[in-house]
Structures are given as structure tokens and as C-alpha cells.
DOTI-632806 format. One record per residue (C-alpha): y, x, z; residue in three letters. Coordinates in pm, whole numbers, padded with zeros to 5 digits, always signed. Example, Ala and Ser with C-alpha at 12.3 -4.5 7.8 and 13.67 -1.06 7.14 Angstrom:
-00450+01230+00780Ala -00106+01367+00714Ser 
END
This chain:
-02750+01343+00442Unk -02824+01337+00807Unk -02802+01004+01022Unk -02480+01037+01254Unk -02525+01176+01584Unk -02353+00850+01722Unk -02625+00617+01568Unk -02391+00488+01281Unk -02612+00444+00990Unk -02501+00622+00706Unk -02409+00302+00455Unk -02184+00182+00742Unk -02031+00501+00777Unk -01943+00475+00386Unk -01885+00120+00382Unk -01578+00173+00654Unk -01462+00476+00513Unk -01451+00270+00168Unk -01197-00017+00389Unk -01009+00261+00472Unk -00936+00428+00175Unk -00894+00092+00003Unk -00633-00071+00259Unk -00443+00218+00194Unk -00203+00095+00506Unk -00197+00479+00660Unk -00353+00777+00493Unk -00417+00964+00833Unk -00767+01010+00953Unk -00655+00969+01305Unk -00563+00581+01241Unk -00938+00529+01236Unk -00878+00573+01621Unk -00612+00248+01646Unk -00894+00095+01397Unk -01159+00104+01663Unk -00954-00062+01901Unk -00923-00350+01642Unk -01107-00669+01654Unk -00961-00842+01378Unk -01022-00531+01155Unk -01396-00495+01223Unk -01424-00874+01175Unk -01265-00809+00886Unk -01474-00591+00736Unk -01747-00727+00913Unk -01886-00503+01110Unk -01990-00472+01485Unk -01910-00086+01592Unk 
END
């Protein structure tokens, strides 16, 4: 699998698709935009990006 063309690397790509699925909170893939925007989220999961 190629690296992302954003610089994610690909075991954080997984890791916060993983969250996602898991949380379970919305099932849309365009929540992952109102995700980015959240701190507490990415603290949650604890990542920086």
C-alpha cells in the first residue's frame, strides 16, 4: 500500500479509521470532517493530525 499523499503514515491512517468504525457515533464518512476539527477527539485517540 502506498504512503498517503498528505504524509499520514499508513498505521495512523488505520488506527483512526479503526476509532471510527469502533465509536460507531455516525456511520457517514463525511463526519471524519467535524472529527478533524476536534481536539478532544484526537486527544482522545491520541493522535496529533
Amino acid at each position: 500500500m502506498r504512503p498517503s499523499s498528505k504524509g499520514l503514515p499508513v498505521t495512523a491512517l488505520f488506527k483512526q479509521l479503526f476509532c471510527f468504525l469502533l465509536d460507531g457515533t455516525n456511520r457517514h464518512l463525511v463526519f471524519f470532517d467535524d472529527l478533524k476539527r476536534d481536539a478532544g477527539y484526537a486527544g482522545a485517540i491520541e493522535t496529533t493530525r
